[in-house]
Backbone and ligand atoms as CSV (ligand in chain L), in Angstrom:
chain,resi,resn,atom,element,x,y,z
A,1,UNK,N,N,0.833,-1.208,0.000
A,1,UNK,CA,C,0.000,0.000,0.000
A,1,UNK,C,C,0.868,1.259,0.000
A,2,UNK,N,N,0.553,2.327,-0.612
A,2,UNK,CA,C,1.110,3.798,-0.980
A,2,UNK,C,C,1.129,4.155,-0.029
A,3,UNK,N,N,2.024,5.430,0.890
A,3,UNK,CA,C,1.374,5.966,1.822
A,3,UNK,C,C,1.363,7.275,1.918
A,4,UNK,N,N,0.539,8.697,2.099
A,4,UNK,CA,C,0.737,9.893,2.089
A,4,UNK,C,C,2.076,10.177,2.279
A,5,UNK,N,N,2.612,11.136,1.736
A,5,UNK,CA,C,4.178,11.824,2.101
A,5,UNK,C,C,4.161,12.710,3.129
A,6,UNK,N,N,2.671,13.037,3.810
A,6,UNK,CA,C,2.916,13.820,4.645
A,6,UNK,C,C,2.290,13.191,6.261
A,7,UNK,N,N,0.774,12.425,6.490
A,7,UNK,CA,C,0.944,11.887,7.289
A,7,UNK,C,C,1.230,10.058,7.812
A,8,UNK,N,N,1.300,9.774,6.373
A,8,UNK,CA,C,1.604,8.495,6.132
A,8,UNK,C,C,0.203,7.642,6.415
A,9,UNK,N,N,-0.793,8.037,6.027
A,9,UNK,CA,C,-1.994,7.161,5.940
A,9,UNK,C,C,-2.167,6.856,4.737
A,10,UNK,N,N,-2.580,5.464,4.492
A,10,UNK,CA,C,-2.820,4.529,3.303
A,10,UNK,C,C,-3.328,5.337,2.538
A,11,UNK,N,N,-3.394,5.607,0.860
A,11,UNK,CA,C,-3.972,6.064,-0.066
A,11,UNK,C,C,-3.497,5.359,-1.115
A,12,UNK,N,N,-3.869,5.538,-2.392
A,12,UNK,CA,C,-4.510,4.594,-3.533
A,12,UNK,C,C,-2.951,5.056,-4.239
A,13,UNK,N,N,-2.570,4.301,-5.145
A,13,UNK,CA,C,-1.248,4.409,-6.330
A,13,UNK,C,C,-1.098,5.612,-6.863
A,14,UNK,N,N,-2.183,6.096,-7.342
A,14,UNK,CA,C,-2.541,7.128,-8.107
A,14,UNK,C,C,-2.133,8.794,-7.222
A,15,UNK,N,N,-2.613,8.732,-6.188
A,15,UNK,CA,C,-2.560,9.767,-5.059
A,15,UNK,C,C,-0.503,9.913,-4.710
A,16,UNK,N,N,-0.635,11.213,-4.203
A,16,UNK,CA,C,0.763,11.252,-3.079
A,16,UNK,C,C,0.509,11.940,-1.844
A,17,UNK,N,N,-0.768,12.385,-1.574
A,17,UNK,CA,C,-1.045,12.972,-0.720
A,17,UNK,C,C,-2.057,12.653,-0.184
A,18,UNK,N,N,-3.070,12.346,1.113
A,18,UNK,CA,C,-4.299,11.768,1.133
A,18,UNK,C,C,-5.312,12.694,0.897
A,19,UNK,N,N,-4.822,14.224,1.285
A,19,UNK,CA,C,-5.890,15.362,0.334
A,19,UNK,C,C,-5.059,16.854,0.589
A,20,UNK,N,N,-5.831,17.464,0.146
A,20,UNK,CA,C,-5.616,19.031,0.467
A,20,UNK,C,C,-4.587,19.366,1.291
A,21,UNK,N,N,-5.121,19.284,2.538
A,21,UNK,CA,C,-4.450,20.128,3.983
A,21,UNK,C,C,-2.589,19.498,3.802
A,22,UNK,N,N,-2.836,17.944,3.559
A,22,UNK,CA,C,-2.158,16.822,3.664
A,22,UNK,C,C,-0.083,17.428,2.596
A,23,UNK,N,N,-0.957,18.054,1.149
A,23,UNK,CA,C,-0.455,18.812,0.452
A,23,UNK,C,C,0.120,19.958,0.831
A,24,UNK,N,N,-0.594,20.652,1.351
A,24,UNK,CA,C,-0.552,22.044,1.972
A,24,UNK,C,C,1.205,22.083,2.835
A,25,UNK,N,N,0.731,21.232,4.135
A,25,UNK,CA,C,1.487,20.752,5.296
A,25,UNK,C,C,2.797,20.593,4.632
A,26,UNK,N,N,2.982,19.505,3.401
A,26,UNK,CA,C,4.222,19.270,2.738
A,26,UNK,C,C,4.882,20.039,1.945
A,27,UNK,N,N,3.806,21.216,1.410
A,27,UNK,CA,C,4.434,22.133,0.448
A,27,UNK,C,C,5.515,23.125,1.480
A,28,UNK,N,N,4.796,23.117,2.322
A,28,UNK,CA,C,5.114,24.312,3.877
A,28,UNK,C,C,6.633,23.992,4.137
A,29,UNK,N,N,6.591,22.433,4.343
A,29,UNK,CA,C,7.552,22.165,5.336
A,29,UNK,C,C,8.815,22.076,4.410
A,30,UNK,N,N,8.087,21.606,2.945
A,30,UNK,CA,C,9.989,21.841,1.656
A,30,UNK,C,C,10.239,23.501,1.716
A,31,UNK,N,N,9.150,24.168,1.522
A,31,UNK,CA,C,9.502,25.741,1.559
A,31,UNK,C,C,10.250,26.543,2.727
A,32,UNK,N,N,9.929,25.746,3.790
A,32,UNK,CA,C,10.975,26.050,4.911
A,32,UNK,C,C,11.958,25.746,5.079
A,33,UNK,N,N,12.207,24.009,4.416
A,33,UNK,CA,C,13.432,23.561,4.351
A,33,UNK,C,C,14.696,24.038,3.607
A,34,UNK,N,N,13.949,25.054,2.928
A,34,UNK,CA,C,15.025,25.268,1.573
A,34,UNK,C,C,15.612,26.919,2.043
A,35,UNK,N,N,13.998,27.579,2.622
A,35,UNK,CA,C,14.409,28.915,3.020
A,35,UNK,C,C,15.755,28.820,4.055
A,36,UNK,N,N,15.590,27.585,4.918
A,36,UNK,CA,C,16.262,27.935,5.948
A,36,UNK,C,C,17.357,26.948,6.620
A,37,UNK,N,N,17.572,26.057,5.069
A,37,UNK,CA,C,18.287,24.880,5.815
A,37,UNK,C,C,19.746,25.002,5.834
A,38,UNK,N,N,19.946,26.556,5.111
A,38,UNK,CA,C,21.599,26.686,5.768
A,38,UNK,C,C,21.975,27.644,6.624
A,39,UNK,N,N,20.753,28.244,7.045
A,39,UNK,CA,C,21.260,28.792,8.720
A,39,UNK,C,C,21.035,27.785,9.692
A,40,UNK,N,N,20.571,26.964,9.318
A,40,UNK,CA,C,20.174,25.607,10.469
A,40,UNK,C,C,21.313,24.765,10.595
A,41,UNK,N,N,21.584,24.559,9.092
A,41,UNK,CA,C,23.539,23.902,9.569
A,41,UNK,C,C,23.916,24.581,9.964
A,42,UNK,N,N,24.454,25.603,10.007
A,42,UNK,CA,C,25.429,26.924,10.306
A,42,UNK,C,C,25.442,26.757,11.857
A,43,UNK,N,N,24.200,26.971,12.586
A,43,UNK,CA,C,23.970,26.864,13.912
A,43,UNK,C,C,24.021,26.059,14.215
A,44,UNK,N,N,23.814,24.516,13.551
A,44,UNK,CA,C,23.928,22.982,14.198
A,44,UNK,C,C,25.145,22.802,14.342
A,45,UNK,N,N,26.304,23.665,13.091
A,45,UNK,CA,C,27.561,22.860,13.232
A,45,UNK,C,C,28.745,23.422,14.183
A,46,UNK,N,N,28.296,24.849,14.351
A,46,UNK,CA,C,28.918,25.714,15.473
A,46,UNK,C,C,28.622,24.905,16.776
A,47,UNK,N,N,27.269,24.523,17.160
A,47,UNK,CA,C,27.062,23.870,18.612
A,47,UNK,C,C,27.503,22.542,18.464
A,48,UNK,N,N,27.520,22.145,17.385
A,48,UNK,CA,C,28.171,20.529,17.720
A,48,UNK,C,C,29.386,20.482,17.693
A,49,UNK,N,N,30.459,21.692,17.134
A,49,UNK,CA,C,31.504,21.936,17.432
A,49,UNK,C,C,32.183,22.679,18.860
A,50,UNK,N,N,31.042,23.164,19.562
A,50,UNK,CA,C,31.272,24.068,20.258
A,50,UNK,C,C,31.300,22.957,21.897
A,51,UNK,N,N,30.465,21.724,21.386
A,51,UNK,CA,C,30.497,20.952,22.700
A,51,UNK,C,C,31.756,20.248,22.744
A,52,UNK,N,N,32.531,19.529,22.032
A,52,UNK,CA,C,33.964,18.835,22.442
A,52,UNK,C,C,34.682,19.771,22.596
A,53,UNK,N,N,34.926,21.249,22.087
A,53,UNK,CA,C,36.260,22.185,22.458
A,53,UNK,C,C,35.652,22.528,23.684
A,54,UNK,N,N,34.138,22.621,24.261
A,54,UNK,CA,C,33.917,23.087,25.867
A,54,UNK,C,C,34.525,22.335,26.841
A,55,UNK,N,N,34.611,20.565,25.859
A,55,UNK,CA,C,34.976,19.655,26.636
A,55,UNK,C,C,36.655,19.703,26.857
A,56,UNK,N,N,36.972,20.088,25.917
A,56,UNK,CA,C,38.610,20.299,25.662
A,56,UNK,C,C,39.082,21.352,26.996
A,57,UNK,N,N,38.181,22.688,26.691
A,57,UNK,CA,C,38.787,23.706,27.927
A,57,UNK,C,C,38.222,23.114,28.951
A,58,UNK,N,N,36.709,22.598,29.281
A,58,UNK,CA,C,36.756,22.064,30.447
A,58,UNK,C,C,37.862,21.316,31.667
A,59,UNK,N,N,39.284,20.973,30.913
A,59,UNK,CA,C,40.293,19.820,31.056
A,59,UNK,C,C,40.795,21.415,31.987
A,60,UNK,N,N,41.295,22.359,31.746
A,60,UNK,CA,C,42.062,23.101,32.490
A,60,UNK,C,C,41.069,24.838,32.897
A,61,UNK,N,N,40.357,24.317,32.532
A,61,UNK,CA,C,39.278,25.766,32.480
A,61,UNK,C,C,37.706,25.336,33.274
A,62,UNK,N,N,37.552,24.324,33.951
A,62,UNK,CA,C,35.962,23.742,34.114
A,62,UNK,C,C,34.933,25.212,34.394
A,63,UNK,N,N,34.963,26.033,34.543
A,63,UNK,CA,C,33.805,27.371,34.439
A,63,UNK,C,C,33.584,27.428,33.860
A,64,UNK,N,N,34.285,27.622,32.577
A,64,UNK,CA,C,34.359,28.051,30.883
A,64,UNK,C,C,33.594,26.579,30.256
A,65,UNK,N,N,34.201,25.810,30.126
A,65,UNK,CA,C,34.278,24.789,29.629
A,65,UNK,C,C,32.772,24.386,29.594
A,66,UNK,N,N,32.562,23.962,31.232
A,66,UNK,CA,C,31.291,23.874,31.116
A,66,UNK,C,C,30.045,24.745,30.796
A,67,UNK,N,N,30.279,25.982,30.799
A,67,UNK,CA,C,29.501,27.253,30.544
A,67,UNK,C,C,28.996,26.563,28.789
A,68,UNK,N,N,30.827,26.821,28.048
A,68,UNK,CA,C,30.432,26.510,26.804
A,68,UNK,C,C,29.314,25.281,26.380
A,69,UNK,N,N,29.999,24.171,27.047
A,69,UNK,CA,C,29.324,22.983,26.814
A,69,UNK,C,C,27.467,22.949,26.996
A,70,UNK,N,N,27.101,23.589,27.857
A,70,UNK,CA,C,25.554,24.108,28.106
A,70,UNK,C,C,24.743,24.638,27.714
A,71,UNK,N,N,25.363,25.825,27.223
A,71,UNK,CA,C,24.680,27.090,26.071
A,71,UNK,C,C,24.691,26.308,25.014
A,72,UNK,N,N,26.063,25.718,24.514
A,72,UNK,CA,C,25.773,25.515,23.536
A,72,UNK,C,C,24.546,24.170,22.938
A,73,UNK,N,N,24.327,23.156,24.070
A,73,UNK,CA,C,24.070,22.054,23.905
A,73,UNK,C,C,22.389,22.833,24.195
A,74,UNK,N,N,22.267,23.862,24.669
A,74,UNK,CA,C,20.576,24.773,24.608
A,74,UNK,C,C,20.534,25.117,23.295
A,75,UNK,N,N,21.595,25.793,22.960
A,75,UNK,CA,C,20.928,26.464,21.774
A,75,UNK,C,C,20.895,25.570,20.786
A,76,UNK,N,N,21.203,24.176,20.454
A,76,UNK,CA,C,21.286,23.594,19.677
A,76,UNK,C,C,19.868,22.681,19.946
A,77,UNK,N,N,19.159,22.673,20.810
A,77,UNK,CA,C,17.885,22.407,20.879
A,77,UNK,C,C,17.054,23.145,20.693
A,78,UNK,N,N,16.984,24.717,20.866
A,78,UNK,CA,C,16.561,25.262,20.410
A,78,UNK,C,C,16.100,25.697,18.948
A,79,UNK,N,N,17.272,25.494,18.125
A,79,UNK,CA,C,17.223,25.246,16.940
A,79,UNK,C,C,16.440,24.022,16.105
A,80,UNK,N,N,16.521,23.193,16.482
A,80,UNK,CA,C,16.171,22.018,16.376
A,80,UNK,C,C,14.661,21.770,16.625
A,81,UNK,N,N,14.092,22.579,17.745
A,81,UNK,CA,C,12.727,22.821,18.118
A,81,UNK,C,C,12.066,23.674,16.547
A,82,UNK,N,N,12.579,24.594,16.630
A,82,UNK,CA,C,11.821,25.949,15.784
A,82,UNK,C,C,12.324,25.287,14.186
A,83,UNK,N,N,13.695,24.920,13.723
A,83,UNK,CA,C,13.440,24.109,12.939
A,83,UNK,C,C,14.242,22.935,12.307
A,84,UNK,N,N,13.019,22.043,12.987
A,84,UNK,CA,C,12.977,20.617,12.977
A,84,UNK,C,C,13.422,20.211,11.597
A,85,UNK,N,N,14.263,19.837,10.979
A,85,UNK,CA,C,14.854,19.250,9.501
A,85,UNK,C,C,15.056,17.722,10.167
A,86,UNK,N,N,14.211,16.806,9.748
A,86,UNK,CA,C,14.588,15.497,9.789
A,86,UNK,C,C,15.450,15.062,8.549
A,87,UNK,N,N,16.597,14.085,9.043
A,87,UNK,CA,C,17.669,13.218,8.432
A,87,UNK,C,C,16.541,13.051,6.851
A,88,UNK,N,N,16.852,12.928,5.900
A,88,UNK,CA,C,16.328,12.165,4.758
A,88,UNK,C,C,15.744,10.901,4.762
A,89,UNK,N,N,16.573,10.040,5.405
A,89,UNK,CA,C,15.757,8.114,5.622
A,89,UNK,C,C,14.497,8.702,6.773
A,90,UNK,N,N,14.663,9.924,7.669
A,90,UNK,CA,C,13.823,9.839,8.688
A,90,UNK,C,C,12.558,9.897,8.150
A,91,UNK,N,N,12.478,10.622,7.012
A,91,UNK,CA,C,11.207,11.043,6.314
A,91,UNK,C,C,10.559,9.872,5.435
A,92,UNK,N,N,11.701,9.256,4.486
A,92,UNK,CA,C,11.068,8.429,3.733
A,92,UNK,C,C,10.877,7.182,4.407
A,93,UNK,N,N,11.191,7.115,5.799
A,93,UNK,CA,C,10.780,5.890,6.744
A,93,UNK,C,C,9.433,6.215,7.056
A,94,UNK,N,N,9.173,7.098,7.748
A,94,UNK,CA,C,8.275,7.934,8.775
A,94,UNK,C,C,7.374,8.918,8.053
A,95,UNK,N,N,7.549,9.577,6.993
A,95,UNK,CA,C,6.780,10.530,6.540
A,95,UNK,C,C,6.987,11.909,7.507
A,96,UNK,N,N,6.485,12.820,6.730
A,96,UNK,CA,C,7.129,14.064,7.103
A,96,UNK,C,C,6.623,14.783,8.800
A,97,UNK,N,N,5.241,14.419,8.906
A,97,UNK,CA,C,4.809,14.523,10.109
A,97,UNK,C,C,5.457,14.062,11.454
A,98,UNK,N,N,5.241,12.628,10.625
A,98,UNK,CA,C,6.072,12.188,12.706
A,98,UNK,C,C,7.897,12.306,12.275
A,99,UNK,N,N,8.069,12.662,11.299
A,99,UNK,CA,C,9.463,12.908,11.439
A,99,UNK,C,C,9.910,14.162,11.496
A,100,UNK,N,N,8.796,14.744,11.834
A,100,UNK,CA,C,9.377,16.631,12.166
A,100,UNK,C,C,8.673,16.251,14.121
A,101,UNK,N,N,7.676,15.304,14.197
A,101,UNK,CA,C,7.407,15.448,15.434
A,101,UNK,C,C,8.546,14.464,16.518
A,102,UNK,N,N,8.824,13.380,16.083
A,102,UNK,CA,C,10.597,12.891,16.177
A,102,UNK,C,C,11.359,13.984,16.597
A,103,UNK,N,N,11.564,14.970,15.628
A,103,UNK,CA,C,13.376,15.200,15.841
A,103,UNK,C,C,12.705,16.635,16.399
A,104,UNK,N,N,11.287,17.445,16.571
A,104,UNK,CA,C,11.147,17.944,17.533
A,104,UNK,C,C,11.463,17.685,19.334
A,105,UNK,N,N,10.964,16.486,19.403
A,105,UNK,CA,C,11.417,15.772,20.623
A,105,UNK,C,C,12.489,15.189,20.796
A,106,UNK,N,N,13.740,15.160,19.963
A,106,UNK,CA,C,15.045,15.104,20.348
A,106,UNK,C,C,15.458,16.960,20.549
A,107,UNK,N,N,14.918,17.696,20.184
A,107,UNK,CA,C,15.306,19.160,20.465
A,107,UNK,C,C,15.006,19.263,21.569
A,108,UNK,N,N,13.849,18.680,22.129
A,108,UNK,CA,C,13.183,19.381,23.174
A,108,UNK,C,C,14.231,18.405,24.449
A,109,UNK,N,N,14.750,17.443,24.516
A,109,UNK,CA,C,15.467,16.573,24.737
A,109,UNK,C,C,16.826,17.107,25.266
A,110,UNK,N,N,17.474,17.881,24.144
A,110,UNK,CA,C,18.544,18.295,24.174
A,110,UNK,C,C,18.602,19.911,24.857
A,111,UNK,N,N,17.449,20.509,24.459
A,111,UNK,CA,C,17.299,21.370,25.310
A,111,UNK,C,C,17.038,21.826,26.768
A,112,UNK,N,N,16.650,20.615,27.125
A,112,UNK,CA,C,15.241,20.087,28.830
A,112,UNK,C,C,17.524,20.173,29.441
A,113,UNK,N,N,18.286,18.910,28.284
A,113,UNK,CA,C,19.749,18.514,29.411
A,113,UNK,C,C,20.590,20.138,29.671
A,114,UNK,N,N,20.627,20.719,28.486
A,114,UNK,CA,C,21.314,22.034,28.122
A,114,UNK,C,C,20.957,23.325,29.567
A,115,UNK,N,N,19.455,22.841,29.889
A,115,UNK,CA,C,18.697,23.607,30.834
A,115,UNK,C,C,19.339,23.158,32.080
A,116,UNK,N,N,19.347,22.169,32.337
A,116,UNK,CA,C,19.517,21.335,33.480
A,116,UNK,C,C,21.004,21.496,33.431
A,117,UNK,N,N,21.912,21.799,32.725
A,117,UNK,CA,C,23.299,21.638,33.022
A,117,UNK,C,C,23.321,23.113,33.367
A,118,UNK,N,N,22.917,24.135,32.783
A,118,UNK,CA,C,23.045,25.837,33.024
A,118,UNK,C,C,23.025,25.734,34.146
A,119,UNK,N,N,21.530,25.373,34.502
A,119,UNK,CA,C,21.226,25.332,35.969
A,119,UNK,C,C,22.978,25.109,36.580
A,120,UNK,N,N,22.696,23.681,36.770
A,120,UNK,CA,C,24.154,23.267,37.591
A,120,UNK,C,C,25.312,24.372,37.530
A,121,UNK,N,N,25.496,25.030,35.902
A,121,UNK,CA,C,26.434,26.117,35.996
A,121,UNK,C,C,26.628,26.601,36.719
A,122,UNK,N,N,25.246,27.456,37.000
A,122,UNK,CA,C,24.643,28.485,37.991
A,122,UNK,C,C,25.158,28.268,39.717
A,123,UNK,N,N,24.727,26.619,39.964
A,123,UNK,CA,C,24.896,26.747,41.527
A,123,UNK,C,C,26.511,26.480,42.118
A,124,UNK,N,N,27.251,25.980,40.759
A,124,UNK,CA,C,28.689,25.289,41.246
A,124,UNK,C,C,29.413,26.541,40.420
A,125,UNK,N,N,29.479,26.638,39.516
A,125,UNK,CA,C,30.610,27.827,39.083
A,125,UNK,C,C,30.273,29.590,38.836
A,126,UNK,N,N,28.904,29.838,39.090
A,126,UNK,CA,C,29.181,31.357,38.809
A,126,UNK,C,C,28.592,32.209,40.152
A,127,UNK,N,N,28.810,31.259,41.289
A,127,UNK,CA,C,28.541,31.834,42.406
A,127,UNK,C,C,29.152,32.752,42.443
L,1,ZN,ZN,ZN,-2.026,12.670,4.570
């Protein structure tokens, strides 16, 4: 069986979408992808770079280090929240819905630890 590209419910050979809204939703989410998918690397690859060198100064710097490692591991959920770009297999596994609602909840994930480590910042190093 075929399945919508956008919420992945059964539809007929002929179809790619199960209707309207279904269309709509998918046109939205390539038009965002394209507007905005290289400030989204840009910011993904700074914070995913930004967590092993926090880890690096952490070795002789732990204030810094960990400061870096926190912010950055927030803002990289943050990003990730507002916009959600699922992997390529994530989509053509999953369809575009639960694979923007997926890697929303790894943002929100990464953001909830990023929160929770600031915190800790807060009570052990910027007393
Ligand atoms: Zn659909």
């Amino acid at each position: 069986m075929k399945k919508c590209d956008y919420c992945g419910k059964e539809i007929s050979y002929m179809e790619q979408y199960c209707d309207e809204s279904c269309q709509k939703n998918a046109l939205k989410y390539y038009e965002m992808q394209e507007k905005y998918t290289k400030i989204f690397s840009i910011i993904n690859s700074v914070c995913v770079f930004a967590i092993p060198v926090g880890l690096f100064i952490f070795s002789f710097r732990n204030d810094v280090g960990f400061s870096l490692m926190s912010f950055a591991l927030a803002i990289l959920g943050i990003t990730v929240m507002i916009l959600p770009f699922p992997v390529e297999n994530m989509i053509s596994s999953m369809k575009i819905k639960k694979a923007i609602k997926i890697t929303r909840i790894i943002g929100a994930v990464l953001l909830l630890l990023g929160i929770v480590l600031i915190v800790i910042d807060f009570l052990i190093f910027l007393k």
